[in-house]
SERO-384928 format. One record per atom (N, C-alpha, C, O): residue in one letter; x, y, z. Coordinates in pm, whole numbers, padded with zeros to 5 digits, always signed. Layout:
AXYZ;...
END
This chain:
X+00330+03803+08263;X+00271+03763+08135;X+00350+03820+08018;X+00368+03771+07907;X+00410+03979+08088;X+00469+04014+07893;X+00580+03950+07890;X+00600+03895+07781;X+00681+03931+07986;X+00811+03855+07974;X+00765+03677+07938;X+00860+03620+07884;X+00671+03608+07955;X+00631+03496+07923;X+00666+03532+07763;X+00770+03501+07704;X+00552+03604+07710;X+00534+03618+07591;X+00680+03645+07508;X+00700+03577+07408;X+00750+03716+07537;X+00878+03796+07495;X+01000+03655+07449;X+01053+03602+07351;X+00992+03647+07572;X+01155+03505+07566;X+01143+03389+07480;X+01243+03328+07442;X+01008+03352+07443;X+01032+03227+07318;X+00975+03329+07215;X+00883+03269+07160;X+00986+03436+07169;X+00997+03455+07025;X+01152+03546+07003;X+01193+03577+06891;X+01232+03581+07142;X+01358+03600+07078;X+01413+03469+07060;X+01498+03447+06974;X+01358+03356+07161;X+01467+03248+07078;X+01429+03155+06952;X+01478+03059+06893;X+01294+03252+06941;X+01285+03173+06790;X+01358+03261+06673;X+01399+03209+06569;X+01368+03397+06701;X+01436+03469+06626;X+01574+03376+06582;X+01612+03333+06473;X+01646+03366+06763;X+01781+03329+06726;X+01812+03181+06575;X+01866+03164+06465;X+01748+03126+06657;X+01741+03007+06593;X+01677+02974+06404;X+01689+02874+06334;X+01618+03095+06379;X+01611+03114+06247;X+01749+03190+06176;X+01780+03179+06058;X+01815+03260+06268;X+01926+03319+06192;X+02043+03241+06211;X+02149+03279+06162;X+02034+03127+06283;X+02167+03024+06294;X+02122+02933+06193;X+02194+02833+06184;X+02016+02939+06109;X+01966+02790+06030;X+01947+02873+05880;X+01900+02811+05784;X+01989+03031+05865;X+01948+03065+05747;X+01983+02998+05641;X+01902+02940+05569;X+02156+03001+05616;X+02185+02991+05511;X+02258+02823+05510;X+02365+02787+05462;X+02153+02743+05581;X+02225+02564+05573;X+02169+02514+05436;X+02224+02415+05387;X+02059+02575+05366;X+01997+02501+05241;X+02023+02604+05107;X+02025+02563+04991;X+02036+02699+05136;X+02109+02782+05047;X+02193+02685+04887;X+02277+02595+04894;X+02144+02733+04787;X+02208+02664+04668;X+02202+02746+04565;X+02133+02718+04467;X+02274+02858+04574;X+02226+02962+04430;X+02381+02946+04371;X+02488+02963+04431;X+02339+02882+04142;X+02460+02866+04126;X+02451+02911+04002;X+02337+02929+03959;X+02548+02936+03927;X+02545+02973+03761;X+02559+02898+03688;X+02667+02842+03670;X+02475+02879+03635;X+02446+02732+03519;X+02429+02766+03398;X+02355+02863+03384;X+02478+02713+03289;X+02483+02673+03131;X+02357+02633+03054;X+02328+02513+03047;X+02288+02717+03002;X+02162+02707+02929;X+02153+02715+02820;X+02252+02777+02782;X+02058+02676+02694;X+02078+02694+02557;X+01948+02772+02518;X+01843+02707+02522;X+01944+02873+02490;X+01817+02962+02428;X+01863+02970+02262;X+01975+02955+02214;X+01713+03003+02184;X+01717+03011+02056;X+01716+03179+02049;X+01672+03230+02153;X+01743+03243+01977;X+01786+03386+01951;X+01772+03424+01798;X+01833+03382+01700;X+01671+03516+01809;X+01635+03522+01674;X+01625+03706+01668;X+01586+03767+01767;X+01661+03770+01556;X+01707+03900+01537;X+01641+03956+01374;X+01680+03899+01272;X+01560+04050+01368;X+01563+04125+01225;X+01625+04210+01201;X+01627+04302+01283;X+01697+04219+01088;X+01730+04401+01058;X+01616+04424+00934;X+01564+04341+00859;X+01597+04597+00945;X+01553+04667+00866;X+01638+04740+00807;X+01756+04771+00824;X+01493+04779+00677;X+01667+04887+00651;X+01565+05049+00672;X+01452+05049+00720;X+01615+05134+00639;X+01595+05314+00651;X+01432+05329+00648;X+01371+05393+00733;X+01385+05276+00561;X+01214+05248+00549;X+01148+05173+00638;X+01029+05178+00667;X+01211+05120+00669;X+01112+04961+00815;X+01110+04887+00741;X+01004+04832+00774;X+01162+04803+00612;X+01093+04727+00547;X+01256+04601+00612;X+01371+04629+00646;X+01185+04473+00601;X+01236+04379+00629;X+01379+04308+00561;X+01374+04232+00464;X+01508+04346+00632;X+01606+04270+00492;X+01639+04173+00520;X+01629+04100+00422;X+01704+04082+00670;X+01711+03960+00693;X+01678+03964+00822;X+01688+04039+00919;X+01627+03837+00786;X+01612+03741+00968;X+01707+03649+00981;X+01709+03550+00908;X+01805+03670+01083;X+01897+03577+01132;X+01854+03442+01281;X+01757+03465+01352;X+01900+03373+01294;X+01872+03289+01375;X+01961+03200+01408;X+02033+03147+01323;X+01971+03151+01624;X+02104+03050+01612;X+02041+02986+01785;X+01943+03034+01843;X+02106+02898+01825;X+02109+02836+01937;X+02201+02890+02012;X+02317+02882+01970;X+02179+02948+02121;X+02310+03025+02184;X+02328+02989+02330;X+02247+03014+02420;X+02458+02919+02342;X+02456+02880+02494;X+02466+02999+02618;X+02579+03012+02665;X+02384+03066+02662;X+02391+03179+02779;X+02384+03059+02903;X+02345+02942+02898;X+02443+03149+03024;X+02412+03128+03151;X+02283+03204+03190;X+02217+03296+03141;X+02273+03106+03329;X+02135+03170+03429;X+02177+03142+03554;X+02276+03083+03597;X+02077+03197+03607;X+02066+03173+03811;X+01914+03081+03833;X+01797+03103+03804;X+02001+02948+03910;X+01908+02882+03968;X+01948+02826+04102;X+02064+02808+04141;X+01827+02799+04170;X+01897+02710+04293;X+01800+02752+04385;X+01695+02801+04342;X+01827+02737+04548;X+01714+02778+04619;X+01785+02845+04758;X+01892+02820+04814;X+01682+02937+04787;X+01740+03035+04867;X+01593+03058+05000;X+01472+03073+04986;X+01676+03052+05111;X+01546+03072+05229;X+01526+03165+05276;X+01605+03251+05317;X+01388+03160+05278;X+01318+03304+05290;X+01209+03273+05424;X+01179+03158+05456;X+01166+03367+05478;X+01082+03314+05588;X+00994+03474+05626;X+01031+03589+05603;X+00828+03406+05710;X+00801+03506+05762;X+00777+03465+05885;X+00772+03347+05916;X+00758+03571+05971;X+00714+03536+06123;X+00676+03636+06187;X+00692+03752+06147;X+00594+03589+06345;X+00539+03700+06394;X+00688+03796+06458;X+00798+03744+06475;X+00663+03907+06478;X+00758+04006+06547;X+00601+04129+06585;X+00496+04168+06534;X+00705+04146+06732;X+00646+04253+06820;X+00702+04407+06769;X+00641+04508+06807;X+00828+04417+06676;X+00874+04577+06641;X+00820+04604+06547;X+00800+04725+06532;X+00770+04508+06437;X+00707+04559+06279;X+00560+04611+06354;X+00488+04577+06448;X+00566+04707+06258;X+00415+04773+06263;X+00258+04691+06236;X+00149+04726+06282;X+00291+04564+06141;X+00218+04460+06066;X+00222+04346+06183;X+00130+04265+06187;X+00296+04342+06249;X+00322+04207+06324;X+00369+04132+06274;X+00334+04026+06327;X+00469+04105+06154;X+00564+04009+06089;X+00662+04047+06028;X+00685+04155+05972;X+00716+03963+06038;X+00887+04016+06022;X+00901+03932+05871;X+00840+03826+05859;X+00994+03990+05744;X+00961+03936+05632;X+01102+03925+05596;X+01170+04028+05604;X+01160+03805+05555;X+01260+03765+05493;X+01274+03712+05341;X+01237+03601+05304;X+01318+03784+05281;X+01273+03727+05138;X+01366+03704+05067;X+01360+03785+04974;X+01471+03626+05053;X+01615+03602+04901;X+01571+03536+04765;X+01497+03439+04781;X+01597+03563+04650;X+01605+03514+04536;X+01717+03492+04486;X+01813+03563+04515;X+01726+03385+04397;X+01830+03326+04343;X+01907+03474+04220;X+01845+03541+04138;X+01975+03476+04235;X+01971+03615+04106;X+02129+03665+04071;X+02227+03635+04139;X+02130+03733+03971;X+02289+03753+03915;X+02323+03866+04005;X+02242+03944+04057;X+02439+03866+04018;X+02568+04001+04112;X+02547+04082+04010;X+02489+04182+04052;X+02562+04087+03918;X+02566+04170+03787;X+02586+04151+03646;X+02696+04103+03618;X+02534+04168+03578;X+02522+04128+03375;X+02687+04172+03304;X+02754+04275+03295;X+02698+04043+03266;X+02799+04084+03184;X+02792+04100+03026;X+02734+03994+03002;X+02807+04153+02916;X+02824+04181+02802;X+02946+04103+02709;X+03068+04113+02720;X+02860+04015+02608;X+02906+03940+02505;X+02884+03938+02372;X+02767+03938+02334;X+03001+03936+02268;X+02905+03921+02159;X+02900+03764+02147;X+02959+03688+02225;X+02815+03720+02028;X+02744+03592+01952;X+02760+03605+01853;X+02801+03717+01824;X+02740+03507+01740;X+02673+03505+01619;X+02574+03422+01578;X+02555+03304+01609;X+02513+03493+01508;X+02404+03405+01457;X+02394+03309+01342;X+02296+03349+01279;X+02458+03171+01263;X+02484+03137+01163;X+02394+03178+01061;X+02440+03234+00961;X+02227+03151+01075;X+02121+03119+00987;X+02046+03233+00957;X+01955+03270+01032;X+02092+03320+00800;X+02015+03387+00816;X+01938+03428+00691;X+02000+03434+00584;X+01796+03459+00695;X+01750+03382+00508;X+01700+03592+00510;X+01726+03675+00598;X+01639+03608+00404;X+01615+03689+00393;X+01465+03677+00363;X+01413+03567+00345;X+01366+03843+00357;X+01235+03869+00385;X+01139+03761+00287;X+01019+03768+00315;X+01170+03671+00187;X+01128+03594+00122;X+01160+03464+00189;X+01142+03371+00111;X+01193+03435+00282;X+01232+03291+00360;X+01347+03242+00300;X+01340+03119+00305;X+01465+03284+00235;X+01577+03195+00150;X+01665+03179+00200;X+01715+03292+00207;X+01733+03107+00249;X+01870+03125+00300;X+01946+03210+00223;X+01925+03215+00101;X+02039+03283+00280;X+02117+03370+00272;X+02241+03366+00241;X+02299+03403+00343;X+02349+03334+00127;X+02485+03278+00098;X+02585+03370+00122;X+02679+03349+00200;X+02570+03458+00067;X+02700+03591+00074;X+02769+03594+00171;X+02692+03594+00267;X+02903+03597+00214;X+02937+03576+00282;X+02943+03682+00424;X+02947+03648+00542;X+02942+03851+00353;X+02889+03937+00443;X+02757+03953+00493;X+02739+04025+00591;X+02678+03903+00447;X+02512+03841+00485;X+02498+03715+00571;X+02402+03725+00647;X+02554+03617+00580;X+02514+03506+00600;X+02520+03489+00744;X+02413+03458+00796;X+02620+03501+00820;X+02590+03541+00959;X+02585+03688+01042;X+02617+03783+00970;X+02558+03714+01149;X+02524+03844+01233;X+02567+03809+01339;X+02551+03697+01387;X+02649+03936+01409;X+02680+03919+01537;X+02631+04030+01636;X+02665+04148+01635;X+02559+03978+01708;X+02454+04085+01801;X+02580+04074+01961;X+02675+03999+01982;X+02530+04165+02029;X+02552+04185+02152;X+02436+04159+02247;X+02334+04228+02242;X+02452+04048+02344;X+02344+03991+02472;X+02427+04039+02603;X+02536+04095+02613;X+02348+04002+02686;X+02376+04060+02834;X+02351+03922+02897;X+02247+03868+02861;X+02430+03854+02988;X+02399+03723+03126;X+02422+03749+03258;X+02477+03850+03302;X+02379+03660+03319;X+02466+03705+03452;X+02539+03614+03448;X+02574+03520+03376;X+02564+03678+03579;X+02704+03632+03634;X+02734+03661+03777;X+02720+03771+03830;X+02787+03529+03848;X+02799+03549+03998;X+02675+03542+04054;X+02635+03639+04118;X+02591+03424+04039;X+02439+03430+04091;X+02500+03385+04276;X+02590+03316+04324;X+02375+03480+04332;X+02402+03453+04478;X+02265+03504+04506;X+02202+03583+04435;X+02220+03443+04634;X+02077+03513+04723;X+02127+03641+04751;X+02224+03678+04818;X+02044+03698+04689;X+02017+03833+04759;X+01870+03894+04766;X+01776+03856+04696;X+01865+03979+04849;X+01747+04000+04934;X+01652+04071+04838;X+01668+04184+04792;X+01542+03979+04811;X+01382+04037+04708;X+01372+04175+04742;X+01452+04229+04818;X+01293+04224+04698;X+01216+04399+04660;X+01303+04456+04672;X+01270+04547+04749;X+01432+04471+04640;X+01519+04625+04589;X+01428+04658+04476;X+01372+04569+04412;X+01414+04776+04451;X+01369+04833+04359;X+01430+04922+04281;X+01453+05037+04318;X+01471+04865+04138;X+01538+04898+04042;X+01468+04928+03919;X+01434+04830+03852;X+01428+05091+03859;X+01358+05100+03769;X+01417+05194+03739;X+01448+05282+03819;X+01452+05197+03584;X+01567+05274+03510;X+01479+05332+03384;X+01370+05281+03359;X+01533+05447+03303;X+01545+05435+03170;X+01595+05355+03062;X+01717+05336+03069;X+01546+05313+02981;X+01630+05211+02901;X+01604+05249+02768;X+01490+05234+02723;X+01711+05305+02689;X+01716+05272+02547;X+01637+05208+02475;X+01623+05109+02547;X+01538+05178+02333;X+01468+05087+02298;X+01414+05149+02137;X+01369+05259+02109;X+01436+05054+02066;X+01395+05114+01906;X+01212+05087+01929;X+01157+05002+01998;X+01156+05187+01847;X+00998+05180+01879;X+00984+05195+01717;X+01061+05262+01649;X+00895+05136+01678;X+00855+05086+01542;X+00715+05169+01553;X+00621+05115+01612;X+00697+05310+01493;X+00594+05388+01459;X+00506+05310+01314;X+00573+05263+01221;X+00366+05307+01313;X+00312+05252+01235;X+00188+05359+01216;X+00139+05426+01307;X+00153+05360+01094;X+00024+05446+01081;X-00048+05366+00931;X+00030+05328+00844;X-00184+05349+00916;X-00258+05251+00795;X-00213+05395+00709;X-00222+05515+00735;X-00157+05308+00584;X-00116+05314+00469;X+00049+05365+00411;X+00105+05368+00302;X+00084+05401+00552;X+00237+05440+00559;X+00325+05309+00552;X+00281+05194+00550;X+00457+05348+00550;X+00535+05274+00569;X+00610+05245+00759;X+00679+05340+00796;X+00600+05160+00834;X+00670+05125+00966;X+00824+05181+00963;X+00918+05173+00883;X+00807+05226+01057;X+00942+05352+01122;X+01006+05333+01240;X+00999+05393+01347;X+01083+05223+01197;X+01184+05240+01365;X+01250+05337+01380;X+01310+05388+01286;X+01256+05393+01521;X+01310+05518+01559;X+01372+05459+01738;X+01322+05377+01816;X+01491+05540+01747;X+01553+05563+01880;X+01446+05595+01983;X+01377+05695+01964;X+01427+05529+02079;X+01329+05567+02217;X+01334+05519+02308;X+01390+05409+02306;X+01299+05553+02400;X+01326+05480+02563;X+01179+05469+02588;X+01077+05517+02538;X+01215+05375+02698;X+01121+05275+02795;X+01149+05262+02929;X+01264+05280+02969;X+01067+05236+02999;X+01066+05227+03163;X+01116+05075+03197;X+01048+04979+03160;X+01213+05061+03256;X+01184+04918+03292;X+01298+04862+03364;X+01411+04893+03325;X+01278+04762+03492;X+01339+04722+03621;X+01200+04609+03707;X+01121+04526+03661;X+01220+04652+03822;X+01166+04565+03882;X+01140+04645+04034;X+01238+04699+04087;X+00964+04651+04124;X+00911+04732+04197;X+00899+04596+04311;X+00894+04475+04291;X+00899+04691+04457;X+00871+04532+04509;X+00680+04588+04529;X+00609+04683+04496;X+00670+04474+04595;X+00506+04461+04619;X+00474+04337+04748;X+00518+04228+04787;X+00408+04399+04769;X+00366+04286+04932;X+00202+04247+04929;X+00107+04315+04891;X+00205+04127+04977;X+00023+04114+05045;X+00066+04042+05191;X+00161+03968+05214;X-00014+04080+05259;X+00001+04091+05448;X-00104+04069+05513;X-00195+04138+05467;X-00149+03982+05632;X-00256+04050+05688;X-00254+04190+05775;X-00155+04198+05848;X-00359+04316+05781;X-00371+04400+05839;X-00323+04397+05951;X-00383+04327+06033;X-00173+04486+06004;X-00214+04527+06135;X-00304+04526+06201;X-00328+04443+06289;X-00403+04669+06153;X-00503+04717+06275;X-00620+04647+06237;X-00680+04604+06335;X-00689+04613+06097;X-00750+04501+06101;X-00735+04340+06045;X-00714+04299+05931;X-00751+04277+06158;X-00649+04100+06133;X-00755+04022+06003;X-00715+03927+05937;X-00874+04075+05988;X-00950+04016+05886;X-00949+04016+05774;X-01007+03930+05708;X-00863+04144+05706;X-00797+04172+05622;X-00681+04166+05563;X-00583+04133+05630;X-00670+04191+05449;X-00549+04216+05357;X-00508+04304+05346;X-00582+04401+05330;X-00361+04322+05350;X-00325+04455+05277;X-00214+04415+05169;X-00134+04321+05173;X-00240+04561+05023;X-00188+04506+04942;X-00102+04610+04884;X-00164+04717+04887;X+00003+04623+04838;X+00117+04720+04756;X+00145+04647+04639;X+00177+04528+04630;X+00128+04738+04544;X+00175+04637+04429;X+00239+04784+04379;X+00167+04880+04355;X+00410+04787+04364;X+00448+04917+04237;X+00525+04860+04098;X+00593+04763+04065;X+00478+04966+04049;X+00534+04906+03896;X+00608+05006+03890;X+00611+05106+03962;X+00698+04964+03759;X+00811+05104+03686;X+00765+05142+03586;X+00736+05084+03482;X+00756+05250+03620;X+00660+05354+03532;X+00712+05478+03524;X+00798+05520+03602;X+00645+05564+03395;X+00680+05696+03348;X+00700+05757+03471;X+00652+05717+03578;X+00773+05858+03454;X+00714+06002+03573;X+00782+06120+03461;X+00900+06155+03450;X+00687+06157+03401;X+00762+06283+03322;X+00748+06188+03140;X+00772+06074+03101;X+00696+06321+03076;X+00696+06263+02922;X+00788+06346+02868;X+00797+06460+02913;X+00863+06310+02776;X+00884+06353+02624;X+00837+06346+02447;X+00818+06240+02387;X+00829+06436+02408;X+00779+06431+02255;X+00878+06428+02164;X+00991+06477+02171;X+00817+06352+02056;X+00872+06356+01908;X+00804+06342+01790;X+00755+06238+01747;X+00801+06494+01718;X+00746+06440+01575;X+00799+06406+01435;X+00866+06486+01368;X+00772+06310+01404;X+00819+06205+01390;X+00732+06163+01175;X+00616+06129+01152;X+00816+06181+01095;X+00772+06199+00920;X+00771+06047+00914;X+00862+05970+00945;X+00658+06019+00870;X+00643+05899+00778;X+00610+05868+00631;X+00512+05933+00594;X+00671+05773+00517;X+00628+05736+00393;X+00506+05718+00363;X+00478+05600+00385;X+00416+05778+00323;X+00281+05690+00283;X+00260+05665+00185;X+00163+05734+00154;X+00307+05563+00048;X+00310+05537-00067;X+00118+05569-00102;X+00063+05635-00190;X+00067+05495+00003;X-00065+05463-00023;X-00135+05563-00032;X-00253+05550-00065;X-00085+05677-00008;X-00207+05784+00034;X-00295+05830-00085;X-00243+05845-00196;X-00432+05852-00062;X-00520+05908-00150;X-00448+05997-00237;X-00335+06037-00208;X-00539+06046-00395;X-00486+06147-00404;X-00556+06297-00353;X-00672+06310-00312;X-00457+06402-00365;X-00494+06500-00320;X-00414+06478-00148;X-00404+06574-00071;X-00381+06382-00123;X-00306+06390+00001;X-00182+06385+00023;X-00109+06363-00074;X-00130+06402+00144;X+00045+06447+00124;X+00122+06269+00118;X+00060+06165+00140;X+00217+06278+00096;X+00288+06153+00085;X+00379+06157+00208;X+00447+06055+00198;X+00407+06206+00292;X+00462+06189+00418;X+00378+06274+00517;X+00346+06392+00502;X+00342+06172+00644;X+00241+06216+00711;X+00333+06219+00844;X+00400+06122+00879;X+00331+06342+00915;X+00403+06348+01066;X+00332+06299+01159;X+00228+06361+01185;X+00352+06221+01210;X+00293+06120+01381;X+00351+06191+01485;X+00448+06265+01478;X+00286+06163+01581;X+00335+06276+01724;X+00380+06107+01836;X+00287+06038+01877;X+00485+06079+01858;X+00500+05953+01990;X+00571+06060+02117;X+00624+06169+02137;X+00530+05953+02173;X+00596+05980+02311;X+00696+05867+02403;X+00721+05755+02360;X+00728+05901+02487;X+00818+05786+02570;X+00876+05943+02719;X+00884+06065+02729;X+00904+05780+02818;X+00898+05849+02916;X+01023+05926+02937;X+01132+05898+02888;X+00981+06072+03052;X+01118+06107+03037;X+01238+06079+03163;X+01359+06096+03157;X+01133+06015+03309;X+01252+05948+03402;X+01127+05844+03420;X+01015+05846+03369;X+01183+05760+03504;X+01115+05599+03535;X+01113+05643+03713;X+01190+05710+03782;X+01029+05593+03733;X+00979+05530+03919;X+00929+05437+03931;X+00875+05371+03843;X+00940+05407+04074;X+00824+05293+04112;X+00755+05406+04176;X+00789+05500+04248;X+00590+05340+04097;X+00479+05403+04136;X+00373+05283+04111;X+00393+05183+04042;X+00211+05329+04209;X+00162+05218+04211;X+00101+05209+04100;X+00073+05306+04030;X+00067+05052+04065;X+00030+04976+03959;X-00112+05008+03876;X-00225+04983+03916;X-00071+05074+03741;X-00240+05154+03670;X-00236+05031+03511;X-00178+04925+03489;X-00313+05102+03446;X-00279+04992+03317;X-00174+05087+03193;X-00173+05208+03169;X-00115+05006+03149;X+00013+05034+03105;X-00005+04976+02920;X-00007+04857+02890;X-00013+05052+02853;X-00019+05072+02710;X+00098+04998+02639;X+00211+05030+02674;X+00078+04886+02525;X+00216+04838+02490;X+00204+04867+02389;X+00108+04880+02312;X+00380+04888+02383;X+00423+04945+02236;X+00487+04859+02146;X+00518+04751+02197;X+00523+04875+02008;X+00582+04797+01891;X+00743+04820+01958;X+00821+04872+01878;X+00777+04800+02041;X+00932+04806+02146;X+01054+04693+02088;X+01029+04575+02067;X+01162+04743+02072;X+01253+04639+02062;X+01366+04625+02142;X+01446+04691+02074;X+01435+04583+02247;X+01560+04600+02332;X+01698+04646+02248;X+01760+04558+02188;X+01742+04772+02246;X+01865+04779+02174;X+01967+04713+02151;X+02059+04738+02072;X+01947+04600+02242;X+02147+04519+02245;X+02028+04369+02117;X+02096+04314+02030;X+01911+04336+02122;X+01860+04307+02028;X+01811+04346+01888;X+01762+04275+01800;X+01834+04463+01889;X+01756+04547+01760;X+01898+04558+01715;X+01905+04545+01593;X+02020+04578+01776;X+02188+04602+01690;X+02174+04723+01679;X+02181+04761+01562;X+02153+04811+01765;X+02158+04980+01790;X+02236+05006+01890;X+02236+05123+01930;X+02337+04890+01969;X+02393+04948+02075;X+02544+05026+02015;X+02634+05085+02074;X+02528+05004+01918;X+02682+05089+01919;X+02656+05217+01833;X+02755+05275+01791;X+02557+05256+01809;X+02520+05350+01752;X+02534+05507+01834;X+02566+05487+01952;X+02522+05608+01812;X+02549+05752+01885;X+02415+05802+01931;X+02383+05852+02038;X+02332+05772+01805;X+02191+05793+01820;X+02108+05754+01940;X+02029+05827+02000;X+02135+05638+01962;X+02057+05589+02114;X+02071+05655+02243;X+01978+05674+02321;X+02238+05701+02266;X+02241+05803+02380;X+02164+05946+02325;X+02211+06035+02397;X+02090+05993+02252;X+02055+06124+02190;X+01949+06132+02199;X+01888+06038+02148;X+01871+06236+02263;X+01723+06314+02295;X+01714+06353+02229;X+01596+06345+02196;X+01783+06422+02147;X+01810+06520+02043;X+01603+06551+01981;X+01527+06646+02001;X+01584+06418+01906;X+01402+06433+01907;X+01286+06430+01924;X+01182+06451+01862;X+01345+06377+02090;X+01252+06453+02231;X+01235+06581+02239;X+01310+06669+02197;X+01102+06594+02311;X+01108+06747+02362;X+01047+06720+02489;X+00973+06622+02502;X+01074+06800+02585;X+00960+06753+02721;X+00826+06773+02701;X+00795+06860+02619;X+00767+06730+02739;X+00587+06805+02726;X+00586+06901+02797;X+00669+06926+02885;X+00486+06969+02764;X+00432+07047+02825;X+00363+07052+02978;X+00248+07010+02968;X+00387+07081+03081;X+00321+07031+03194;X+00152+07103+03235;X+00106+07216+03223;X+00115+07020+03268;X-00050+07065+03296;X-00047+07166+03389;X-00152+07217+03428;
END
């Protein structure tokens, strides 16, 4: 009976790995996204909005993935999973022609009138195999706000990549589910305090009020809690990537640990 059982699921094995990659189609294709960018200036206050149609690439196509029973997994299924996805991001600049300023006007000057930001594409899309788990620190301008102050972009980091996550039926019980879900998330804080303008303030009160933020100080995958959003901007979008400041902790501090 166990050798019955045994010999048609190695040759179903075989026969899924001679048929993997016949439908396989992952390719890099030519897309047009709209791309739109603010600068501020030293205060947070708004000086132009630029805007343009920008031809980037993407990854599309289709890639086979399969599950099945197996006698070595602990679950009883064996999990195959590829996504269509880039080898790795390459770095470009753009420009943006259209850009009016905080009153809606178009913009003439000739050092005003367009902006050239730095984007990221891929490149070299191919299947490769779902749930690596890639969760980094990332650079990111955070726009501090407090009622009656003035908005404060400042240098800060953010968590962010990609966790895998599964749903299965139970091993030991078949009536059930089992479920993993991880996200990229903090592990470790840092502080910064952080002076703001408050034109508005009462009198008898101070005109720059210090705010306390935080941001994380390494990233993991850990499992999935609820996750607080911030006024966040991506640096190669905000036009802070060539700046010194963004690699600099300098007005971090670690926290304190419990």
């Amino acid at each position: 009976m166990f050798i019955y059982i045994t010999l048609p699921l190695l040759l179903f094995l075989n026969i899924g790995a001679t048929t993997k990659n016949n439908d396989e189609n992952c390719e890099t294709l030519m897309s047009e996204i709209h791309i739109t960018k603010d600068e501020y200036d030293e205060l947070g206050g708004l000086t132009r909005t630029c805007s343009d149609d920008v031809a980037v690439t993407r990854c599309e196509g289709f890639c086979n993935s399969q599950v099945q029973p197996s006698v070595i997994a602990a679950t009883g299924f064996l999990k195959e999973c590829y996504c269509c996805r880039e080898n790795y991001l390459k770095e470009r600049t753009v420009r943006l022609n259209h850009c009016y300023n905080a009153d809606g006007v178009k913009i003439d000057e000739l050092n005003l009138a367009t902006l050239e930001i730095k984007i990221r594409e891929p490149a070299e899309c191919k299947c490769s195999k779902c749930g690596v788990d890639e969760c980094q620190v990332t650079p990111v301008i955070h726009v501090l706000q407090y009622p009656g102050c003035i908005p404060k972009p400042i240098p800060s980091f953010a968590c962010t990549g990609r966790c895998s996550s599964y749903l299965q039926v139970s091993g030991s019980k078949i009536w059930q589910m089992e479920r993993s879900c991880m996200c990229c998330q903090e592990s470790g804080e840092r502080e910064a305090s952080v002076s703001l303008f408050c034109p508005k303030a009462k009198p008898g009160e101070r005109k720059f009020r210090k705010v306390l933020t935080k941001a994380p100080l390494e990233c993991m995958c850990r499992p999935c809690t609820g996750i607080d959003e911030y006024a966040i901007i991506p640096q190669e979008i905000a036009g802070f990537s060539e700046e010194n400041i963004l690699t600099s902790s300098a007005h971090f501090r670690r926290s304190p640990e419990l």
